[in-house]
LOLUM-307762 format. One record per residue: residue in one letter; y, z negated, x negated of N, C-alpha, C in turn. Coordinates in pm, whole numbers. Atoms other than C-alpha are relative to their C-alpha. Example, Ala and Ser with C-alpha at 12.3 -4.5 7.8 and 13.67 -1.06 7.14 Angstrom:
# residues 2
<node "a" <-119 0 -89> <-450 -780 -1230> <120 0 -90>>
<node "s" <-119 6 82> <-106 -714 -1367> <109 -73 77>>
# end
This chain:
# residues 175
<node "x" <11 -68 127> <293 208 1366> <121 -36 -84>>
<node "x" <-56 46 130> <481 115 1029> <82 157 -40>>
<node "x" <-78 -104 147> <725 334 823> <69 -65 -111>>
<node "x" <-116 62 113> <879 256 506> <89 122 -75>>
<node "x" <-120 -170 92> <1172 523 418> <45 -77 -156>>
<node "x" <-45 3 96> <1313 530 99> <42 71 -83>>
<node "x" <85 -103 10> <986 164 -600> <-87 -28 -132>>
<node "x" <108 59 162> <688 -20 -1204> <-108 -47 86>>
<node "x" <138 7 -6> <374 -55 -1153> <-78 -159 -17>>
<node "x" <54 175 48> <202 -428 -1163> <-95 -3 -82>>
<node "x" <178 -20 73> <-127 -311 -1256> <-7 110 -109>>
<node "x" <-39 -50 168> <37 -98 -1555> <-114 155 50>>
<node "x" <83 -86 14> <-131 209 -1663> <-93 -28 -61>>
<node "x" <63 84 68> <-445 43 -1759> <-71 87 -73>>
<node "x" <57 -31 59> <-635 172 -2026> <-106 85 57>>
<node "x" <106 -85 -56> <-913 431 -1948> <-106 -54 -94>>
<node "x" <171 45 96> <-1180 201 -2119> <-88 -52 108>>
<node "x" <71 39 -140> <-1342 161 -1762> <-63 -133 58>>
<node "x" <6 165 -28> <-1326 -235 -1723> <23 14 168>>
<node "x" <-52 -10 -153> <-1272 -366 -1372> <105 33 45>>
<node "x" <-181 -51 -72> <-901 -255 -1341> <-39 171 12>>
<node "x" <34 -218 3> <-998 152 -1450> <-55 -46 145>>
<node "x" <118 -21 -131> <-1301 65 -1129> <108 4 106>>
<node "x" <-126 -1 -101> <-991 -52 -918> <85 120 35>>
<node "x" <-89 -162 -25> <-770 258 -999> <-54 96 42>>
<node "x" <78 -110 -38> <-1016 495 -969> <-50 6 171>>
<node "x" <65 26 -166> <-1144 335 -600> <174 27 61>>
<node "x" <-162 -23 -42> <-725 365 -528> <17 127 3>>
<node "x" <-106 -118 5> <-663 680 -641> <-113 67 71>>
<node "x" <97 -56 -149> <-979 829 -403> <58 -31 131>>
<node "x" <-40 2 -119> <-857 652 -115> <120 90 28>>
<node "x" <-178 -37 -10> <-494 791 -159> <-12 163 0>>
<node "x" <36 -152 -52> <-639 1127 -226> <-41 32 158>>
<node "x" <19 -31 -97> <-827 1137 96> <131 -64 97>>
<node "x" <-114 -31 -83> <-492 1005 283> <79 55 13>>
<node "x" <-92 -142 6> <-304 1257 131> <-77 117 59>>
<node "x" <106 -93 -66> <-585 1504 268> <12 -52 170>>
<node "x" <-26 32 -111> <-511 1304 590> <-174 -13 46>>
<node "x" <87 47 12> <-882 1208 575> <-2 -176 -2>>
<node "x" <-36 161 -31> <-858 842 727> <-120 -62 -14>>
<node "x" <173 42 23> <-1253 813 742> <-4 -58 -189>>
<node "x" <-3 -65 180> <-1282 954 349> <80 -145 -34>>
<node "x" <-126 77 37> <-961 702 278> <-92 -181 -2>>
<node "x" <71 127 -43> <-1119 390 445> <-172 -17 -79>>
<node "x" <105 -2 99> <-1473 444 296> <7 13 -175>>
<node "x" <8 19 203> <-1363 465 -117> <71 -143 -12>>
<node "x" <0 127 -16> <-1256 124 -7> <-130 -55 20>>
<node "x" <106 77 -37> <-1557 -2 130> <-95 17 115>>
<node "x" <72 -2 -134> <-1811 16 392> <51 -23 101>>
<node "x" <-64 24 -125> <-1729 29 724> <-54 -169 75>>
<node "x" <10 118 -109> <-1686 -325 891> <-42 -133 -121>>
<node "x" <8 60 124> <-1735 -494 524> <163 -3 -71>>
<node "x" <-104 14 74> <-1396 -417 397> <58 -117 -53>>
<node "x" <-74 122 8> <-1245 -734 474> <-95 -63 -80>>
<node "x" <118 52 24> <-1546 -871 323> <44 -40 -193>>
<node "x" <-33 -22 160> <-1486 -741 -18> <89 -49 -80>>
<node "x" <-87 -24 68> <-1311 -872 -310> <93 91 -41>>
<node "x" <-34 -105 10> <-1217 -589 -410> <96 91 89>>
<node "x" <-83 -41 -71> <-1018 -524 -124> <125 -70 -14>>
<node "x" <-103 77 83> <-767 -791 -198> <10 55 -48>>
<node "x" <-26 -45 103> <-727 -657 -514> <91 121 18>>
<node "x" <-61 -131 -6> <-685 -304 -391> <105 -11 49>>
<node "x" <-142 62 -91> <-435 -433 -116> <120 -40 -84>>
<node "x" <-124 83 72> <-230 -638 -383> <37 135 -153>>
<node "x" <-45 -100 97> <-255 -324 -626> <110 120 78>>
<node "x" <-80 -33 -95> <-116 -90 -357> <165 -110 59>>
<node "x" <-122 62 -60> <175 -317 -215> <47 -37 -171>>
<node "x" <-67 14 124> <277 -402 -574> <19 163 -76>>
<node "x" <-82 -162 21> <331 -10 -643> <99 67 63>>
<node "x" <-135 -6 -69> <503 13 -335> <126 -70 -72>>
<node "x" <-52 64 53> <702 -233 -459> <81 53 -110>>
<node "x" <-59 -80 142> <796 -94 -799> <118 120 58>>
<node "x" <-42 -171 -32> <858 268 -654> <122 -62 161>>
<node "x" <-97 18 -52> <1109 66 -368> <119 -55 -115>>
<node "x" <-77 12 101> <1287 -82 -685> <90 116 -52>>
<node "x" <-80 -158 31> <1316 274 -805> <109 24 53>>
<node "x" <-72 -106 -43> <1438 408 -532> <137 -97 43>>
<node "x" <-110 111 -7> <1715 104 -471> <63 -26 -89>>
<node "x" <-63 -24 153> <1830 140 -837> <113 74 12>>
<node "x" <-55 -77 -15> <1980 453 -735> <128 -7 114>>
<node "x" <-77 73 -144> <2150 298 -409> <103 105 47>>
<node "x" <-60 -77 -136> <2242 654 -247> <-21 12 138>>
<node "x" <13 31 -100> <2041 562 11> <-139 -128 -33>>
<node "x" <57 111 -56> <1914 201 135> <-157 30 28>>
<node "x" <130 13 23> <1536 90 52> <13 -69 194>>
<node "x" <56 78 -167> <1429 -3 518> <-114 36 -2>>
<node "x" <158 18 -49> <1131 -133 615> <13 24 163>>
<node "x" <-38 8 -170> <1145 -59 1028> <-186 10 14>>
<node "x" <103 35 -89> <849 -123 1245> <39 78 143>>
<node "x" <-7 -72 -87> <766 135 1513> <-75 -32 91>>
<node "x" <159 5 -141> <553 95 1885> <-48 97 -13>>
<node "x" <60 -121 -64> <352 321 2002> <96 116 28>>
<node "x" <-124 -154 5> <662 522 2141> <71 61 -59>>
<node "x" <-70 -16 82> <851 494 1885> <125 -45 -35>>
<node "x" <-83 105 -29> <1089 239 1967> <-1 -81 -170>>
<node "x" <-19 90 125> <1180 5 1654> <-12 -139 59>>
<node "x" <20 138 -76> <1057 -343 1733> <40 -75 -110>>
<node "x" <-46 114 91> <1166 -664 1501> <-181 -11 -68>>
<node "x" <113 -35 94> <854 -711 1243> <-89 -153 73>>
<node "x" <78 123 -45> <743 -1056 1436> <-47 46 125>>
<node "x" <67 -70 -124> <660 -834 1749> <-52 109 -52>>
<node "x" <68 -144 -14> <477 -566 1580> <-188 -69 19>>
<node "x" <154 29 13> <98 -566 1574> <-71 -125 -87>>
<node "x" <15 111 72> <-54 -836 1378> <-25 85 -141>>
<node "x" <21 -40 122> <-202 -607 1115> <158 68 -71>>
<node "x" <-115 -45 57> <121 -410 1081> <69 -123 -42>>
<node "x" <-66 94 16> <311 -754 1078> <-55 -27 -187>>
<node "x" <40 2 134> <79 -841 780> <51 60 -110>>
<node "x" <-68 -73 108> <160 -542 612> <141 7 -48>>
<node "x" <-104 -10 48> <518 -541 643> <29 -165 -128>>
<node "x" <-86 150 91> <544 -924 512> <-78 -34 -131>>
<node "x" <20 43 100> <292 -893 225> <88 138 -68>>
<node "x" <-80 -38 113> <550 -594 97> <102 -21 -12>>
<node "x" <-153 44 11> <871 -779 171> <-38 -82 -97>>
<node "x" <-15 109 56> <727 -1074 -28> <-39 117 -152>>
<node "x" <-35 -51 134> <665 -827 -314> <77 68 -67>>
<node "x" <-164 -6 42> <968 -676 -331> <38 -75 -15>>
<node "x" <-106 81 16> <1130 -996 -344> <-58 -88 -124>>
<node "x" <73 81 127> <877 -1089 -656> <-46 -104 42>>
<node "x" <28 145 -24> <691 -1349 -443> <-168 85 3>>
<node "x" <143 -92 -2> <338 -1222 -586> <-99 -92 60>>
<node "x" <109 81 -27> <178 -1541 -467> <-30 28 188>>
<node "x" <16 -18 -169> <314 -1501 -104> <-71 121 54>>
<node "x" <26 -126 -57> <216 -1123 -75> <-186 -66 -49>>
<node "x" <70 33 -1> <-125 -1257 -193> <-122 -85 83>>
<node "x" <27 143 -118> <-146 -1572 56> <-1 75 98>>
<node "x" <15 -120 -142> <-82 -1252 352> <-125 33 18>>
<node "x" <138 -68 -8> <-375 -1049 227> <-124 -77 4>>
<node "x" <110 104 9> <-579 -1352 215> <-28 -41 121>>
<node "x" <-6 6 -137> <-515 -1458 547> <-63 102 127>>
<node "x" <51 -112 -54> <-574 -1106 687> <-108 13 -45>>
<node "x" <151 1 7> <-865 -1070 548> <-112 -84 45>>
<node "x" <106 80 -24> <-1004 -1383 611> <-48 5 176>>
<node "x" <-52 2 -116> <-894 -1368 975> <-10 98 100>>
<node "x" <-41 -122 -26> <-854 -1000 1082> <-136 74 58>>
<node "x" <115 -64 5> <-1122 -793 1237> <3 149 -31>>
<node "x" <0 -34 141> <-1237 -515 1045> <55 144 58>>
<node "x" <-64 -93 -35> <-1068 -285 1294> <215 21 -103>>
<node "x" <-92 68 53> <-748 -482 1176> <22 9 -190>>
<node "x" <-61 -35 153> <-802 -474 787> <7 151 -22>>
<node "x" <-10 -129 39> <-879 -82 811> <165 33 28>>
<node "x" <-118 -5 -44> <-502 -67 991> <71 -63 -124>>
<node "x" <-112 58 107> <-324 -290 680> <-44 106 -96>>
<node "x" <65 -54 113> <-553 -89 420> <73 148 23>>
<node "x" <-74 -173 -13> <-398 290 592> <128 -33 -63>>
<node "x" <-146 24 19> <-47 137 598> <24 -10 -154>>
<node "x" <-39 -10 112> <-46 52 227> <-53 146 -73>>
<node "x" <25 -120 38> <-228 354 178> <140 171 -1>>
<node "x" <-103 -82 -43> <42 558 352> <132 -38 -51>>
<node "x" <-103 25 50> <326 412 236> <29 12 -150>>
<node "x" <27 -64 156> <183 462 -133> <89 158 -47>>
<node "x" <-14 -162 8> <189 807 -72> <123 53 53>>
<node "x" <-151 -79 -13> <550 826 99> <94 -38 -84>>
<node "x" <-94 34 114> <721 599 -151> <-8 138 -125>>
<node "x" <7 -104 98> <587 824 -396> <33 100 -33>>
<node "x" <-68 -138 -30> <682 1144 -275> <164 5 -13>>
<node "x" <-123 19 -39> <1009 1034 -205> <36 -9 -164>>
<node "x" <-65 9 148> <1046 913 -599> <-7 93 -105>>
<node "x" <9 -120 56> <886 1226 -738> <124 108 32>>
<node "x" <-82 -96 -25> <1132 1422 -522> <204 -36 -86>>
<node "x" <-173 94 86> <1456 1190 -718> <-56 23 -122>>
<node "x" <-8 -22 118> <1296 1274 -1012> <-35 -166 -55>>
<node "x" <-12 156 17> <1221 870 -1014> <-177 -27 -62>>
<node "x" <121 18 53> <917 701 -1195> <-137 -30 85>>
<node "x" <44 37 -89> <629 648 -990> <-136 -18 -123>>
<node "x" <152 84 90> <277 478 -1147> <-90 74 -22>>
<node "x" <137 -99 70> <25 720 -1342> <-81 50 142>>
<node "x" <131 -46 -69> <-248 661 -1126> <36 -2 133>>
<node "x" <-65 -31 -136> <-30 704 -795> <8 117 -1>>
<node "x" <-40 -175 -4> <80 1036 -920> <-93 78 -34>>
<node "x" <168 -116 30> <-277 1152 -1037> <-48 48 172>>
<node "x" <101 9 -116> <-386 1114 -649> <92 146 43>>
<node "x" <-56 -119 -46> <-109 1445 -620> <-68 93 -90>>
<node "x" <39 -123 119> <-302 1617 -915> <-138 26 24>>
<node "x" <143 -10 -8> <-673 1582 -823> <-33 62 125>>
# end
């Protein structure tokens, strides 16, 4: 299992004229609700059918919208530099393993949000592409929680600093 302690938005606050980005936010900010509800089923289904995920465009998308919010909201919170933006990688026990011995899906996840923190939008792209293409669909539901979850702790964490966090991140605390 993954943690990310700890921040602008890529995908902006897009207009509410319900084009394919609104369809995107709106399928985001459901999942994120039901993981804040701790509803992992709920979470995984406003993504996509079960065992289709990987399948979907649309999952990309969501994936690279998620890890590019993380992203932002680790900026945030590294702006402030009272305490250090870490990515750590946990086992099962709870041990901290190096990020090239974690799981494959966790691995994924950590290295498509190192490469977008470090503004490499193509590399965090080239990850989720890989995983998806690759991954079975036990495997993309596992990258899809992690950015899910980490959404929702960056966030908390930047709300609690008083720090900016992305519209439709902070709607999924209002609905």
């Amino acid at each position: 299992m993954g943690r990310v302690w700890g921040s602008d938005d890529h995908a902006g606050d897009q207009a509410d004229e319900g084009g394919p980005e609104d369809a995107l936010l709106r399928k985001a900010q459901r999942a994120l609700v039901a993981a804040a509800l701790a509803d992992e089923e709920d979470a995984l289904a406003a993504v996509g059918p079960d065992g289709l995920r990987g399948k979907l465009p649309e999952t990309r998308e969501l994936l690279l919208l998620l890890f590019g919010a993380c992203s932002a909201m680790i900026a945030s919170l590294g702006e402030g530099g009272s305490r250090p933006v870490k990515v750590q990688v946990f086992d099962e026990t709870g041990e901290e393993v190096p990020i090239d011995r974690a799981d494959p899906p966790m691995r994924t996840a950590v290295r498509t949000l190192l490469a977008e923190v470090h503004g490499n939008t193509d590399a965090a792209a080239d990850q989720v592409e890989i995983a998806l293409a690759n991954a079975a669909p036990s495997e993309v539901d596992s990258v899809v929680l992690a950015a899910l979850h980490w959404t929702l702790r960056l966030a908390v964490e930047c709300l609690d600093r008083d720090l900016p966090v992305p519209a439709w991140v902070e709607s999924a605390f209002s609905d």
